[in-house]
Steps between C-alpha positions, in 0.01 A plus 500: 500500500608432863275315767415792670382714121280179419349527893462849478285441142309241631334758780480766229237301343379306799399888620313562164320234545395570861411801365295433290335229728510764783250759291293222389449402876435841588224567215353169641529698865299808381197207341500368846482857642200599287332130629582631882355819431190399341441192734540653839806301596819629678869499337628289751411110468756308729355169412577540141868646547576238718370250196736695229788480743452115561398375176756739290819427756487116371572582158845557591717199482797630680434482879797768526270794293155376640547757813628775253188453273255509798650857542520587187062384477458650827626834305304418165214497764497850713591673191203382341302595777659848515314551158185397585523686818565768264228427211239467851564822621168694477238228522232613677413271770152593660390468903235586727661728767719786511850529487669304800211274607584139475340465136749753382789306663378157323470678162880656528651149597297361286593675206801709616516672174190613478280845544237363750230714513229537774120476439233618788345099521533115330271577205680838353845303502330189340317766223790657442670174366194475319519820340836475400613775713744245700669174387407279849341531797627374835211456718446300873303177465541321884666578783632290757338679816196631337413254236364544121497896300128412413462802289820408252372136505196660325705728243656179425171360400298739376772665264721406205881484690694217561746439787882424339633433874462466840695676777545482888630771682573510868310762641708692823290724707695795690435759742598812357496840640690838504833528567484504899205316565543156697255208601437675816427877337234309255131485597332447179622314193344568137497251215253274275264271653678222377856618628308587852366167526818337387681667798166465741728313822831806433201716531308383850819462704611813417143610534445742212215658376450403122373755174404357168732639179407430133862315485791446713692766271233790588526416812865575517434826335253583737759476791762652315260796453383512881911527598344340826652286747223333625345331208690251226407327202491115442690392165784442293841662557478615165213696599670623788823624280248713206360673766789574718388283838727270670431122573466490879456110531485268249318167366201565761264338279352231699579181259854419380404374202266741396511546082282635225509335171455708208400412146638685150193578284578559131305509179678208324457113614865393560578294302573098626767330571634131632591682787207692629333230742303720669167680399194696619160466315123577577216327442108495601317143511190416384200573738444111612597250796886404479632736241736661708642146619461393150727738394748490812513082386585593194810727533611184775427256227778591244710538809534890513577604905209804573693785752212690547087544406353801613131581414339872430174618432455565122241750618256435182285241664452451899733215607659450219913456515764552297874279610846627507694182502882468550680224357795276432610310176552588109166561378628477120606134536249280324358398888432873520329530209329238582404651870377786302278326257319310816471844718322674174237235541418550870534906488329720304820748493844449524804707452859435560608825674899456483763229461881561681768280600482527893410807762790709580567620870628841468674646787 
């Protein structure tokens, strides 16, 4: 047997073995799929692939094949991607909001493979997670301009979901009108209240006249409808392209750095891992003098950084509050455990809403 014969037999059953390997990583693929699915996350995770890549490439000895192998993981990778991309196709992502409004554009880049459907408010896209009838939600809980979604802060509360993520999408207001129409031909611009206020100083120079829409997306349709030149709609280009208007100036909203961050609601608690270092839970203190600091001392104590507390009306009792809190730090190390053993004994409810790794900026 020449040099080349015994080469040749040593891929042979190199290749079988890859094989082999290669469905077994797959079939671990479609388990991970299924935990996406039921979990509310999104296929891609960058932070993990770029731990695979890392960890995996120093198992190869020979610095000459370490560049080769990084290809051949970065491969391994996308292809196992491709199949869950494939095995996601059809999850029904719920939103408040019709199709083209900026809820609708955070649930398709959240979950690009999914079938987002539109409910008419915040509580019939919540229910229908609920119900079974979708696997997540993707609901608004703060926005940069106009501050907290009070009435998904209280879904959160009052109902049975938890939150497997948190999501920040930059929000671009547009002036959109029909083909023809220009800044000068516009007298009256259409949109939600939010997107009006959001664009309040692009609105009194030019020196508009302003009507209320149920959502930015309506409001586009509204214009489109009219096939006026004199009136425009306030909202996302995507908008603009369903219903057939053009973008006559964009980015007009009147912060730069104006975002909404969404939440995924789904039935099943994610479950932990080292990674996830940040989490949401809710909580009401007791009715007597220093709870709430108590329990704000407590969550500093075992050295746990808190992002946010925002309170709410329970509406059962007059004055009586329910907190959304934010916060940093691995809540299933023993100090966790142990910040949750002291909370329990200053509030008289607690529930840890969602754990996740970090907040992803989604452009």
């Amino acid at each position: 047997m020449t040099e080349l014969e015994r080469a040749r037999q040593i891929i042979n059953k190199t290749d079988l073995e890859m094989a082999r390997l290669f469905e077994r990583r797959m079939d671990a693929a479609k388990i991970v799929a299924e935990f996406k699915k039921e979990n509310g996350l999104p296929v891609d995770d960058f932070t993990r692939e770029a731990e695979i890549i890392e960890r995996n490439a120093n198992y190869i000895k020979n610095e000459e094949y370490r560049s080769y192998y990084i290809n051949f993981l970065q491969d391994n990778i996308e292809l196992s991607k491709k199949l869950q991309h494939k095995l996601l196709d059809g999850m029904c992502v719920a939103y408040s909001g019709v199709e083209g409004a900026f809820a609708n554009i955070a649930a398709e880049k959240i979950f690009p493979d999914g079938k987002a459907i539109g409910y008419k408010d915040f509580k019939a896209a919540y229910n229908a997670v609920v119900s079974g009838e979708c696997d997540c939600a993707v609901l608004p809980i703060e926005n940069s301009h106009n501050g907290d979604v009070g009435q998904v802060l209280d879904l959160a509360f009052f109902g049975s979901l938890f939150i497997s993520g948190v999501y920040e999408i930059e929000v671009i207001q547009n002036l959109l009108g029909n083909k023809g129409a220009t800044v000068s031909s516009v007298k009256e611009v259409i949109s939600h209240p939010q997107a009006l206020g959001q664009c309040a100083e692009f609105i009194r120079e030019k020196g508009y006249k302003t009507t209320e829409a149920v959502n930015t997306a309506v409001a586009a349709k509204i214009v489109a409808e009219s096939g006026r030149y004199d009136i425009a709609a306030i909202g996302s280009v995507e908008a603009g392209k369903k219903f057939g208007l053009e973008k006559i100036e964009g980015h007009i909203n009147e912060s730069g750095t104006n975002t909404t961050r969404f939440a995924v609601f789904t039935r099943a608690e994610k479950n932990s891992s080292p990674n996830d270092k940040h989490f949401v839970m809710l909580f009401t203190v007791k009715n007597t003098a220093g709870s709430l600091g108590e329990a704000i001392t407590v969550i500093g104590k075992h050295g746990f950084n808190l992002k946010a507390l925002k309170s709410r009306p329970t509406k059962e009792l007059v004055w009586d509050y329910y907190f959304f809190v934010e916060g940093e730090g691995d809540i299933e190390s023993p100090e966790g455990k142990a910040m949750l053993c002291d909370l329990e004994n200053c509030c008289n409810n607690l529930k840890i809403l969602g754990r996740f790794e970090k907040e992803i900026l989604i452009k």
